[in-house]
N, C-alpha and C positions, 0 to 999 in steps of 0.2 A: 941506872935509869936510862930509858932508852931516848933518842932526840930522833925524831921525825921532822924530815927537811922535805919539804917542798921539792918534787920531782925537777931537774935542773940540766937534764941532759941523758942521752940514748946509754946508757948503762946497763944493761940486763943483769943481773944477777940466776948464773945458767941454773943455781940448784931451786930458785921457786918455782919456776914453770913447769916444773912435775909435777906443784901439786893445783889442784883447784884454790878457784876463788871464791872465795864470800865477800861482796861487797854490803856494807852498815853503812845504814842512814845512824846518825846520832839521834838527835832531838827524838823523842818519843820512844824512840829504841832501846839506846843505851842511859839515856840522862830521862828522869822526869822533869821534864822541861816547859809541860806547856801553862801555866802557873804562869811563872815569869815572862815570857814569852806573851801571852794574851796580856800581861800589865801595861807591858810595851807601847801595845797593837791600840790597847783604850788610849795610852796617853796621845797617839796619834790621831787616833778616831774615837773621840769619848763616846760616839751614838751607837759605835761597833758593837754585835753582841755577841755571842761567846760561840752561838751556831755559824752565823756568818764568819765569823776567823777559820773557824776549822775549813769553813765552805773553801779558803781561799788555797788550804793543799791540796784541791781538788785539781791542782794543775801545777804550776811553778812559780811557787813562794815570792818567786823574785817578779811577779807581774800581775802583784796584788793591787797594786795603785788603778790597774785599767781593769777596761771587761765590763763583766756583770757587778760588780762592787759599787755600792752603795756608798758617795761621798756628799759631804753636804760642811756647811759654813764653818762647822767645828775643826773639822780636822785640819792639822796641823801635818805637810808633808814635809816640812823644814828640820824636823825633829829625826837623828839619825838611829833609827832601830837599833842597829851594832854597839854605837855609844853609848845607849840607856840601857841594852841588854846584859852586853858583856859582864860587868859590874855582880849585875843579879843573877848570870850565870855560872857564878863563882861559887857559888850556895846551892848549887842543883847538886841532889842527891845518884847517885846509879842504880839505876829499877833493881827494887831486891832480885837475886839472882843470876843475874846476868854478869857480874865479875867470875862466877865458874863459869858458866857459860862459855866465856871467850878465852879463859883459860884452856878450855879442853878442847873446842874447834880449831884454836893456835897449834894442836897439837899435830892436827890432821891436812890443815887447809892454810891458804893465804888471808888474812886479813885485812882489808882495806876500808877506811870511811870513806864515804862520798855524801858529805851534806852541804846546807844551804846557808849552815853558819863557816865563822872562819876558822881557817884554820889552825893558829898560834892557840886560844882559846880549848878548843876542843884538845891540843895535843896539853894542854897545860890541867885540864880537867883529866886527863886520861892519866896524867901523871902521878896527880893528887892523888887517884886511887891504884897508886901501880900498877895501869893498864897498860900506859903507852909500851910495853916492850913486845907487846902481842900484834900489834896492826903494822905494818909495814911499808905501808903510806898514808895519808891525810890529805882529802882532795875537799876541801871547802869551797866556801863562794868566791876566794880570791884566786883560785886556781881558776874555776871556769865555773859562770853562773847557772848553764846548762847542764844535768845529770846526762842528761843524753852523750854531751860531747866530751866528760869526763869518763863515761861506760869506756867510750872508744878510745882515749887517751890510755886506759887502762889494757885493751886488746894493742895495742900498737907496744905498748913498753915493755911487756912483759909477751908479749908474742904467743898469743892466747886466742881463744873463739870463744864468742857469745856462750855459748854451751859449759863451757867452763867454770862459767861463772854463774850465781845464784844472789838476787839482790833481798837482803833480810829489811823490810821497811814500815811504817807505822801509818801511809799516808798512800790516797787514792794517784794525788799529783807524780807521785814518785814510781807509781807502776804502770802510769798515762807513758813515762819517759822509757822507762824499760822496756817494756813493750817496740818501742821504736829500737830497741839495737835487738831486739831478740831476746832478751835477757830476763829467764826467769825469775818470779818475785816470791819469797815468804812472807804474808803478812804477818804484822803480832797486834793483836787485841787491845794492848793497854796502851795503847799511845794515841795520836791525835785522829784517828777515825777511828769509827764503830766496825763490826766484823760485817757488820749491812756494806756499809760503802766502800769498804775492801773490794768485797766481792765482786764490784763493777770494775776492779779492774785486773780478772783473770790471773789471779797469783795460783801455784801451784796448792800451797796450801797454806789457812790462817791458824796460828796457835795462841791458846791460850793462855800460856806460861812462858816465861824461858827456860823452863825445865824440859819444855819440848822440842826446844831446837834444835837440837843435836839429833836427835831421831829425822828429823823435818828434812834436814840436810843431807843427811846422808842418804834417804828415802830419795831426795832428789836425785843426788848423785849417782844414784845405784838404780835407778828405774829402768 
């Protein structure tokens, strides 16, 4: 069983950087997650409705409490998302499919998460389903709440360029941020936006399965 630690110092490991990267959002990706996830978001905001939560990945997750957001007498900001999540995220299922999936892009490419949940969590969920030995690092919210400045922690460790890399993600906010380092995006369909609001944020290309990702990829790659 593989143990994914937290990036901790300038280590390069010389034989990855031959191959390409795939950077995975989780939530919506890999995990059907948004269930649990919007139970949360109600018990914070009971008036919250299930279009406005989605509205909130329209940028970064972690600057939902400001902005355009709609708050009023109910909501409870005292109440720790992580701490009422975690628990429930223990019972998220992995989108049919997608355990081949990463199997077989492990084969070819680097794999790395960068989401907005934490990290311990996620590498403990990856384990339950014998994932964790395929990904090769776990960049969560406690590494850096910014995707953006995780893209680039990513080109600095592994001594890499934008180009290199291809981000697989389920969410408009998460290709608002890619965008900002250069970094191409796959949408996928079944996660927390439509293939509509994808498409506002210039991804290479949106699939409808994870039976298509591995075609999606390497199309990128090979363009």
């Amino acid at each position: 069983m593989a143990i994914i630690e937290t990036y901790k110092g300038p280590s390069l490991e010389l034989g990855l950087n031959k191959k390409k990267f795939i950077l995975f959002d989780f939530d919506g990706v890999i995990v059907d997650s948004f269930a649990p996830a919007y139970e949360v978001n109600k018990m914070i905001c009971p008036s919250s409705s299930e279009e406005e939560y989605r509205r909130k990945f329209e940028g970064n997750i972690n600057d939902w409490t400001k902005g355009v957001f709609t708050h009023d007498e109910k909501c409870n900001h005292s109440i720790d998302f992580f701490a009422e999540y975690i628990p429930k995220m223990k019972n998220v299922g992995i989108v049919a499919g997608m355990d081949e999936v990463i199997k077989t892009l492990a084969q070819s490419y680097t794999l790395i998460v960068i989401s907005s949940t934490l990290s311990a969590p996620i590498q403990e969920l990856l384990e339950k389903y014998n994932l964790a030995q395929y990904f090769t690092e776990i960049m969560g919210n406690d590494v850096h709440k910014s995707k953006v400045e995780k893209m680039k922690m990513v080109f600095q460790r592994y001594a890499i360029s934008n180009k290199e890399c291809v981000f697989i993600t389920d969410t408009l906010g998460d290709m608002r941020e890619a965008l900002q380092t250069e970094v191409a995006t796959i949408g996928v369909s079944w996660g927390f936006h439509t293939r509509e609001t994808l498409m506002k944020g210039q991804p290479f290309k949106i699939v409808e399965s994870p039976s298509e990702l591995v075609s999606a990829v390497s199309g990128y790659f090979n363009k």
